[in-house]
Each structure stands twice: as structure tokens, then as C-alpha cells.
LUMMARGU-228091 format. One line per field, with one value per residue: residue in one letter; x, y, z of N, C-alpha, C in turn; residue number from 1. Coordinates in steps of 0.001 Angstrom, whole numbers, plus 500000, padded with zeros to 6 digits. Example, Ala and Ser with C-alpha at 12.3 -4.5 7.8 and 13.67 -1.06 7.14 Angstrom:
2
r: [a|s]
nX: [513190|512850]
nY: [494310|497750]
nZ: [507800|507080]
caX: [512300|513670]
caY: [495500|498940]
caZ: [507800|507140]
cX: [513200|512900]
cY: [496700|500030]
cZ: [507800|507870]
k: [1|2]
This chain:
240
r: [x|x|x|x|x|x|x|x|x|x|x|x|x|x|x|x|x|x|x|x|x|x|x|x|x|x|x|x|x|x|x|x|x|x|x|x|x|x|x|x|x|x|x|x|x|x|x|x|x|x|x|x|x|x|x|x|x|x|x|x|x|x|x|x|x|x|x|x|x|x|x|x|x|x|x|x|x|x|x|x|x|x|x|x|x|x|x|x|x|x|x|x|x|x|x|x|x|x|x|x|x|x|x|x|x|x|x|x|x|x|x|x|x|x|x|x|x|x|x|x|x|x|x|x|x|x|x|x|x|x|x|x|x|x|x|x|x|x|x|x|x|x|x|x|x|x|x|x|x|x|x|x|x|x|x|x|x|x|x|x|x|x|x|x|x|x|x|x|x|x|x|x|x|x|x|x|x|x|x|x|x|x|x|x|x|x|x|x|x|x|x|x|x|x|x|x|x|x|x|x|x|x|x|x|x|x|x|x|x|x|x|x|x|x|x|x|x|x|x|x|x|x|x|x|x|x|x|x|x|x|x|x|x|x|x|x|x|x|x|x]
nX: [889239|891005|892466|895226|897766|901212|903826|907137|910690|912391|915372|918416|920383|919006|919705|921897|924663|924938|924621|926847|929671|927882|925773|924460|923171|920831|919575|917440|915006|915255|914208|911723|910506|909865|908254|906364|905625|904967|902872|901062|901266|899520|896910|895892|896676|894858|896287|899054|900557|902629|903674|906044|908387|909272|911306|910942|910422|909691|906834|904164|903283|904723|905247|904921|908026|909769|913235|915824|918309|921330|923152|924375|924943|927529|927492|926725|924476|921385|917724|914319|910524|908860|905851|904064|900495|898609|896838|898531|900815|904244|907427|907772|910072|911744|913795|913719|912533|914623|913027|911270|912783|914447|911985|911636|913843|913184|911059|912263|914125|912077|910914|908465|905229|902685|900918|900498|902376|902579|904075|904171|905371|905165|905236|906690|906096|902975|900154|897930|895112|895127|897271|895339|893127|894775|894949|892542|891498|893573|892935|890636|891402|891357|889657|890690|893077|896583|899018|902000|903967|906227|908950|910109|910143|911521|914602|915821|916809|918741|921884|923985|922197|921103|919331|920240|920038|916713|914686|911979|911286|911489|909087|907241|907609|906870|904109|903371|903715|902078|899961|899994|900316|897866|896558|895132|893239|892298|894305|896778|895989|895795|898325|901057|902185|903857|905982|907006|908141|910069|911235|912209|910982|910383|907922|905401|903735|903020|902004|899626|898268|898089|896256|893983|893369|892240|890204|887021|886755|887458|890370|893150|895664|899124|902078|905216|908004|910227|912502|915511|918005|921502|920182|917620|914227|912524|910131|908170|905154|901910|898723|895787]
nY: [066248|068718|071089|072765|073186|073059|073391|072663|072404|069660|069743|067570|069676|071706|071049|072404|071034|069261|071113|072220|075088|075979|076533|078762|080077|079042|080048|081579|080217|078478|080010|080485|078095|077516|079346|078674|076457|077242|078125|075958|074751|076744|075759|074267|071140|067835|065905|065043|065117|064202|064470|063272|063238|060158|057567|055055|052820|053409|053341|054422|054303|055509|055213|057613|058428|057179|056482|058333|059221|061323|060263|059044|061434|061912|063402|062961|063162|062313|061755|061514|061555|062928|061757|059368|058543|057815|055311|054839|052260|051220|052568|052626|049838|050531|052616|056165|057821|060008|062568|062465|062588|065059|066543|065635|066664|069573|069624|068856|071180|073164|072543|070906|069816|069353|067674|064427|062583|061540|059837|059906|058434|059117|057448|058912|057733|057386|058147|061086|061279|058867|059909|062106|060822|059706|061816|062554|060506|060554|063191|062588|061339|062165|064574|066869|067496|068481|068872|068620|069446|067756|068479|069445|071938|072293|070445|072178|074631|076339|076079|074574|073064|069918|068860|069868|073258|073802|075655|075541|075224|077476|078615|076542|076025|078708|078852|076402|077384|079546|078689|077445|079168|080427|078424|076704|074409|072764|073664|072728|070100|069120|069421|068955|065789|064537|066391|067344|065185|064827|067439|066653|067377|066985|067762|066846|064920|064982|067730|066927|064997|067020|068545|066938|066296|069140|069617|071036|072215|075280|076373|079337|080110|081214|082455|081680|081971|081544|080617|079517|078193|076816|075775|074509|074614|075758|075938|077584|077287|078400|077166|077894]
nZ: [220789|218739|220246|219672|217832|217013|214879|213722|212520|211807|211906|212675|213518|214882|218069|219713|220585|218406|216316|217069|215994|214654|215696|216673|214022|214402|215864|216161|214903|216895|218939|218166|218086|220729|221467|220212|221562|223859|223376|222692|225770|227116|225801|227395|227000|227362|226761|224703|221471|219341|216394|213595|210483|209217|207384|204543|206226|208441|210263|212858|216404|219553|222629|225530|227137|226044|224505|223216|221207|220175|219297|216858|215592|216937|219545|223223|223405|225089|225075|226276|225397|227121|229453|229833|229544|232443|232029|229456|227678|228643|228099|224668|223122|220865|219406|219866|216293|214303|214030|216051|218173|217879|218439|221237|222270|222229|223845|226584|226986|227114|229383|229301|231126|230967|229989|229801|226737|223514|220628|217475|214430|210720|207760|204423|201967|202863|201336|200770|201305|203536|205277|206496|207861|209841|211129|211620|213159|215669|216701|218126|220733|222790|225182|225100|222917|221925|219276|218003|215478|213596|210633|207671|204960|201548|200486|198758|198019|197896|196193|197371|198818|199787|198562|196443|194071|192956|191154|191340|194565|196473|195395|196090|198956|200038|199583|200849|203274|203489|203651|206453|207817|207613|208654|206720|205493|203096|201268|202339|202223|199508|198690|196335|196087|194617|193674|196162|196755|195171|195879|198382|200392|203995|205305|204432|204663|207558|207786|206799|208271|210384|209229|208780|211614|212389|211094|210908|213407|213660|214169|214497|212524|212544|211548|212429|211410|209058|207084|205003|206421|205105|202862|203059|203940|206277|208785|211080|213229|214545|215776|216662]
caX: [889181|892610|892420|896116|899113|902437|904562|908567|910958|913414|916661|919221|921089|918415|920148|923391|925670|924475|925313|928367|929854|926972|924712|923925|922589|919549|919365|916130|914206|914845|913032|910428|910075|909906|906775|904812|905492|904477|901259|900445|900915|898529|895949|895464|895304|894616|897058|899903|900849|903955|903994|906793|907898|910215|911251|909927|910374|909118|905466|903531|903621|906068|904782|905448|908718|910271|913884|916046|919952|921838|925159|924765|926096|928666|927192|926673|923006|919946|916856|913315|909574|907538|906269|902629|899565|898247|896468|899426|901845|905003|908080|908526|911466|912645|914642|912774|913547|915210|912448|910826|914308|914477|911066|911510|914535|912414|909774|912519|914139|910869|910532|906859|905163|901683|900230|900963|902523|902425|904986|903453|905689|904468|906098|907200|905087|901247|898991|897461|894152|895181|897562|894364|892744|895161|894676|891110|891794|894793|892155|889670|892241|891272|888460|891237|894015|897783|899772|903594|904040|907369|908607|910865|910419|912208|915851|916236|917056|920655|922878|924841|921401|920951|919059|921153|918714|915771|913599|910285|911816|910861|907492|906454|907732|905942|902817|903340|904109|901375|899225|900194|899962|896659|895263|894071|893316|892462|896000|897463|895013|895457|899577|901689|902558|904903|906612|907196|909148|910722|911667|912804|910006|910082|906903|904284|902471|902725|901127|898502|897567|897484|895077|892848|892908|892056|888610|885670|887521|887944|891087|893534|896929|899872|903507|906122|909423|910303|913596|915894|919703|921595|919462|916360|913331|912159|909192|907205|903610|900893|897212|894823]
caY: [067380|069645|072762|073974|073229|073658|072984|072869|072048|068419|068940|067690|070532|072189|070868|073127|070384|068617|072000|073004|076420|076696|076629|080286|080421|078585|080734|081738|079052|077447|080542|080421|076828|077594|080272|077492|075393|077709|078296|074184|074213|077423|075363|072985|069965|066706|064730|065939|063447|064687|063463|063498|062524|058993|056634|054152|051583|054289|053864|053988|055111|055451|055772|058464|057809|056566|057342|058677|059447|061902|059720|058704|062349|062639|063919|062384|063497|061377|062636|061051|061818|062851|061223|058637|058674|056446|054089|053985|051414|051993|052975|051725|049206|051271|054400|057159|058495|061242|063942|062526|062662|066610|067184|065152|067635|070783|069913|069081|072261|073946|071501|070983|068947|069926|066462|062673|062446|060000|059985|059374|058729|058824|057266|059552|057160|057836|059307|062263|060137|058171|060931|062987|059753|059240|062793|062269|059603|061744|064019|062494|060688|062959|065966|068096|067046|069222|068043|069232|068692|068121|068186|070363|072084|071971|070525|072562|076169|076643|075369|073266|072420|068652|068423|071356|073876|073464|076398|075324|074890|078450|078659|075645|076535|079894|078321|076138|078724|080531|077491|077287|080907|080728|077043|076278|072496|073095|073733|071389|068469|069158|069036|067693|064926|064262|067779|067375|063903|065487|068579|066018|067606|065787|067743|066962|063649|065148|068675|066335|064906|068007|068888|065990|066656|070161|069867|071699|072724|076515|076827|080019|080339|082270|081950|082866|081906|081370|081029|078471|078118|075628|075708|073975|075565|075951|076482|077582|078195|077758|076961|077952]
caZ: [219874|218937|220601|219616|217043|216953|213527|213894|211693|212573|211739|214380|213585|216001|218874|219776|220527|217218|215255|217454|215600|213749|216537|216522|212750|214651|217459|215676|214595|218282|219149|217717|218788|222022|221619|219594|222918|224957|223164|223538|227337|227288|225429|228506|226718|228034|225255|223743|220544|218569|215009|212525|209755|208667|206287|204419|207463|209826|210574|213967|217502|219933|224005|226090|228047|225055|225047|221429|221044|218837|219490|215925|214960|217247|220132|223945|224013|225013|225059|226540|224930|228006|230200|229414|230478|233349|231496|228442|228012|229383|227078|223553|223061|219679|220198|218603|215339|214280|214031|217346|219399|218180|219414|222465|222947|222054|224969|227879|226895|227658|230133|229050|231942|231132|229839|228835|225492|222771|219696|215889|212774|209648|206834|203248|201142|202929|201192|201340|202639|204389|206846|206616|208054|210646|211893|212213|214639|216706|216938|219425|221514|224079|225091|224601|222412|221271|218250|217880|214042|213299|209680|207084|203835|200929|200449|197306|198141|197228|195554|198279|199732|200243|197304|194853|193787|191985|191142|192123|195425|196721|195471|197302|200164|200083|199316|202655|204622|203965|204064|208058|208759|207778|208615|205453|205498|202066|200745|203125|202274|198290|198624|195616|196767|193827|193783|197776|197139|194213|196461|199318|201929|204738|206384|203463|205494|208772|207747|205920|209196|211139|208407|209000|212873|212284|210569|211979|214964|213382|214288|213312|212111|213058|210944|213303|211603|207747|206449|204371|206363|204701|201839|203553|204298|208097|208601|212609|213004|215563|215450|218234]
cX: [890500|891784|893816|897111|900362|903173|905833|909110|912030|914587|917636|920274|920451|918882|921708|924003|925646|925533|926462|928441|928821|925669|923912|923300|921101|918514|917673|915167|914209|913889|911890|909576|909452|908260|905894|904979|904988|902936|900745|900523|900111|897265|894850|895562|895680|895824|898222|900593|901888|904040|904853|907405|908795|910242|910627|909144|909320|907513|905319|903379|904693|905190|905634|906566|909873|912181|914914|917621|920141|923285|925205|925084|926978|928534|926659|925348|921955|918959|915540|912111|908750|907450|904586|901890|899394|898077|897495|900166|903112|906080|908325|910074|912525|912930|913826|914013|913607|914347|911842|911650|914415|912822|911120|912633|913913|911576|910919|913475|913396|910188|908595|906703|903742|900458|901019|901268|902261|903472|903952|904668|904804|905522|905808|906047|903391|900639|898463|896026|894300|896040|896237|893415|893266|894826|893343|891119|892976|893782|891195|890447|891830|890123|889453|892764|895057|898414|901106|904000|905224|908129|909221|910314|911209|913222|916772|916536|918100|921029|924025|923648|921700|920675|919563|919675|917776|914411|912220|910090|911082|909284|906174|906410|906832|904514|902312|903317|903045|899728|898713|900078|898537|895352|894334|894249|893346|893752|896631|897352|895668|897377|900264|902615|904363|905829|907501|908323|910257|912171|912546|911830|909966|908663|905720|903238|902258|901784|900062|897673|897361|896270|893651|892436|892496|890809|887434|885485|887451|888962|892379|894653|897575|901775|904622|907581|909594|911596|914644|917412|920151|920817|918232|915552|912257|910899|908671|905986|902413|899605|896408|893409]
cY: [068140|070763|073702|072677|073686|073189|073317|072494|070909|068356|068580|068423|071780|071986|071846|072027|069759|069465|072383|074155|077101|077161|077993|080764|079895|078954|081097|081447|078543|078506|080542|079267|076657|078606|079548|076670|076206|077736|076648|074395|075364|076859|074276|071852|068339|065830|065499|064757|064426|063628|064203|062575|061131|058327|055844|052976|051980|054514|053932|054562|054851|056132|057002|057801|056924|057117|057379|059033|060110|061292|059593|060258|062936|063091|063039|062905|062515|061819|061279|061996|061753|061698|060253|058919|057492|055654|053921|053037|051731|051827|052373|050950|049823|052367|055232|057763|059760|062565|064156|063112|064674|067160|066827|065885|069085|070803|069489|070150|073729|073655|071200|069732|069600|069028|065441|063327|061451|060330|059168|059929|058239|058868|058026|059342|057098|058742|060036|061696|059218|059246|061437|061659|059580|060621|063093|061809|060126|062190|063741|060766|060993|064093|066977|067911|068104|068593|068775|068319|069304|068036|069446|070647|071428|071780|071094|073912|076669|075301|073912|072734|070914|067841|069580|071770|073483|074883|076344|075385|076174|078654|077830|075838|077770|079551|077842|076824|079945|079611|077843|077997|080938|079427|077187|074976|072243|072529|072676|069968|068135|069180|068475|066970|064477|065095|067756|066115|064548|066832|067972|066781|066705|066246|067130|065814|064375|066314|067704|065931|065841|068685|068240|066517|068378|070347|069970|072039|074319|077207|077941|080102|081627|081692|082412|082598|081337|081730|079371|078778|076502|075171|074839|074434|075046|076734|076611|078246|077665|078074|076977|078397]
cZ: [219888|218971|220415|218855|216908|215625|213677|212633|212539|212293|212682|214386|214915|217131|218345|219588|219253|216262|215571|216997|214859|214100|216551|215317|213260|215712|217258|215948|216122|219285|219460|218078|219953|222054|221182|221167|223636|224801|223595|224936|227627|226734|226438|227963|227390|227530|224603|222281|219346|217209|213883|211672|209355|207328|205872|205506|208715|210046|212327|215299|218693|221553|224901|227173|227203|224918|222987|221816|219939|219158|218280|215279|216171|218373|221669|224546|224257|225610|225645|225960|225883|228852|229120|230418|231409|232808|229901|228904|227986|227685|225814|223230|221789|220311|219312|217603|215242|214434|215088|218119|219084|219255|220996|222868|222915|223553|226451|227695|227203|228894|230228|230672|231951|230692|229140|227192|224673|221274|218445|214907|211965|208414|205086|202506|201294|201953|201534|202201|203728|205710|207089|207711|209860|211310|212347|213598|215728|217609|218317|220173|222800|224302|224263|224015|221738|220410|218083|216459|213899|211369|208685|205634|202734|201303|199310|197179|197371|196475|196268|199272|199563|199058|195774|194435|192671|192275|191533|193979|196688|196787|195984|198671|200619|200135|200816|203565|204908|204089|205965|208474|208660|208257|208005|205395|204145|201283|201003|202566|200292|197896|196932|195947|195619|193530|195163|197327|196027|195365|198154|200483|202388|205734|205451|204898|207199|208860|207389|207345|210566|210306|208908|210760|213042|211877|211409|213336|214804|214080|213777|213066|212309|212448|212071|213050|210114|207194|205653|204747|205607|203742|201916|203924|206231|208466|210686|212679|213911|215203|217128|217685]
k: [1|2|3|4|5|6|7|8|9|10|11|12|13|14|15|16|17|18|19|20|21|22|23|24|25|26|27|28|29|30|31|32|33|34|35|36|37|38|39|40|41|42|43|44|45|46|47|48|49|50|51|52|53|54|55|56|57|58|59|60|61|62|63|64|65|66|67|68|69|70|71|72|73|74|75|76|77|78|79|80|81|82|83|84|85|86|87|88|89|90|91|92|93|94|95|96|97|98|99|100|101|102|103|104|105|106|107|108|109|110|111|112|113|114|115|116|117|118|119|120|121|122|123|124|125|126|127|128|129|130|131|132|133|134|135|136|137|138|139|140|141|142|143|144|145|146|147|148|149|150|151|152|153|154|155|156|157|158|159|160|161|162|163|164|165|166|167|168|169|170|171|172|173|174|175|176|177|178|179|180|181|182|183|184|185|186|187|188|189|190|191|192|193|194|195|196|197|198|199|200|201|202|203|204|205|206|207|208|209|210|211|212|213|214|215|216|217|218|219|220|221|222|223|224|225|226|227|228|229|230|231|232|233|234|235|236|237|238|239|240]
């Protein structure tokens, strides 16, 4: 059963050395990160399963112990995903991807050490049923199961965002954001899916399956960080 949520955002600008001079525009957001972590290792839970989001290629899971690199920007960092449980299997032979390797730096930053992990991507192209589906099954992994949903807004804010602005860009975001403050599965579950790929979201499938693992749990929402640097939208918000 999930007894607690955390929602980040993945860019590997989140890492200092990553952002270098710019490191301090995130001083924030890594914040805030850090108080959603804290709330998970106050939840007790048995499981901790970190899912975010990838490419088309990118489905599946990824064992605790798993290990990830930001050398590909530049940087002499390498990062590990926890540790596994007894009875998992021992480290995955892929390196984790990019949105894992931030979270798997988010939790030894906090130095979480409060249960086995497990790594879940979920690839762009899922459906809204089918994540909803997979978060079902997350869900009773364990008596008492944590999820660390990793996963960004829009890339359409500004003008030199990623994806150059696009008016709608905002009002989705807002929508999300108040989605997560309030764990509404609802909202979450009912997504446009075609707006989101449009808008370059990379959290849409991963909120979808914190949705699914969220049902009939009555769990409540709490926003604790909302802003668009770099013209991307950043979203932090915990569920207990």
C-alpha cells in the first residue's frame, strides 16, 4: 500500500557540479527536495521505488544498487540508487537514466538509508492506462510502500526555454501544480496527453502512475515549490 509521495523535478542541472555558476538559481528547488525526502523516510516505508520518466527506448526497472553517471555533461560524478532488498536481484547491468541518476543523487545527498529501493522508468509514449496500471502494481509491492516521482513540467515558458514559448504552457502547468498540491488522481489520471507531448512534459506518465498507486489510500497533498528557471516548469509536492 503507498503511505507517502514525493514528486521532484529531473533536470541534471539539479546537481551543483552539473549547473556550476548557475548552481545557486536551484538552491531552492534542491530545497524543497530535500523536505519531500524527509517526509518519505518519516513515512516508514518498507519499499522505496523511484519512478521517472524516459525515452522511447526507456522502459522498465532498474535494481537497487544500480549505479548512473553525469560524465556525459562534463562532470566526474557517479552516483548509485540505494541499496536492494534481501530477496532483490543484485545491480542492474544498464547505467540508470538520466532522471533516475538525479534522484539517485537527491537520496545520497539526504543520505536516505531508511529502506530497499527499486528504480522504475516509464517511457513518454504510455498511456494514460496503462501508467495508471503500472502504479496499481508499484503499489502493493510492499505493506508499506514510498514512491519518489521524478519528472518536469513544461519546456515552454520563455522564450529561450527548450521548447520557445508557447502560451498554453503556463496554464498547464498551473493546472498540475495544483493537481499535486491537492492529490487529485482525478486531474492527474484525465491529463492531455497530447498537449503534454506538445508542451515537451517529461512528468505526464510518471504523475499518471503515482495516480494509479494512490487510489483509495486517501492520501493528501502539499505543493512546496513552483517555479519555471530556464523557462521549464519545476514542480515539488508531497503526499501523505
Amino acid at each position: 500500500m503507498l503511505v507517502a509521495a514525493a514528486v521532484c523535478p529531473c533536470p541534471p542541472l539539479l546537481v551543483p557540479g552539473v549547473a556550476a555558476g548557475a548552481a545557486p538559481e536551484l538552491d531552492s528547488a534542491r530545497a524543497a527536495c530535500t523536505d519531500a525526502l524527509g517526509l518519505l523516510a518519516a513515512a516508514r516505508p518498507y519499499r522505496l521505488v523511484v519512478v521517472g520518466p524516459g525515452d522511447e527506448s526507456e522502459h522498465g526497472g532498474y535494481a537497487g544498487g544500480t549505479r548512473g553517471t553525469f560524465r556525459g555533461f562534463g562532470v566526474d560524478i557517479d552516483v548509485t540508487l540505494g541499496r536492494p532488498g534481501a530477496d532483490d536481484p543484485g545491480p542492474s547491468q544498464r547505467p540508470l537514466p538520466t532522471s533516475l541518476a538525479v534522484a539517485a543523487w537527491l537520496l545520497e545527498r539526504t543520505a536516505w538509508a531508511d529502506a530497499p529501493i527499486e528504480g522504475l522508468v516509464v517511457g513518454e509514449p504510455l498511456t494514460p492506462e496503462r501508467c495508471i496500471e503500472i502504479g496499481r502494481d508499484v503499489a502493493v509491492r510492499a505493506e508499506r510502500v514510498a514512491l519518489l516521482v521524478m519528472g518536469d513540467a513544461s519546456a515552454c515558458r520563455t522564450l529561450k526555454a527548450p521548447g520557445y514559448l508557447d502560451e498554453r504552457a503556463a496554464p498547464f502547468d498551473a493546472s498540475v501544480a495544483h493537481a499535486l498540491g491537492k492529490a487529485d488522481l482525478a486531474a492527474l489520471k484525465t491529463l492531455d496527453t497530447e498537449l503534454a507531448h506538445e508542451l515537451k512534459v517529461s512528468g505526464r506518465a510518471p504523475w499518471q502512475v503515482l495516480a494509479g498507486a494512490a487510489e483509495e489510500v486517501g492520501l493528501s497533498g502539499a505543493l512546496l515549490y513552483e517555479d519555471a528557471p530556464y523557462g521549464v516548469g519545476y514542480l515539488v509536492a508531497t503526499w501523505s
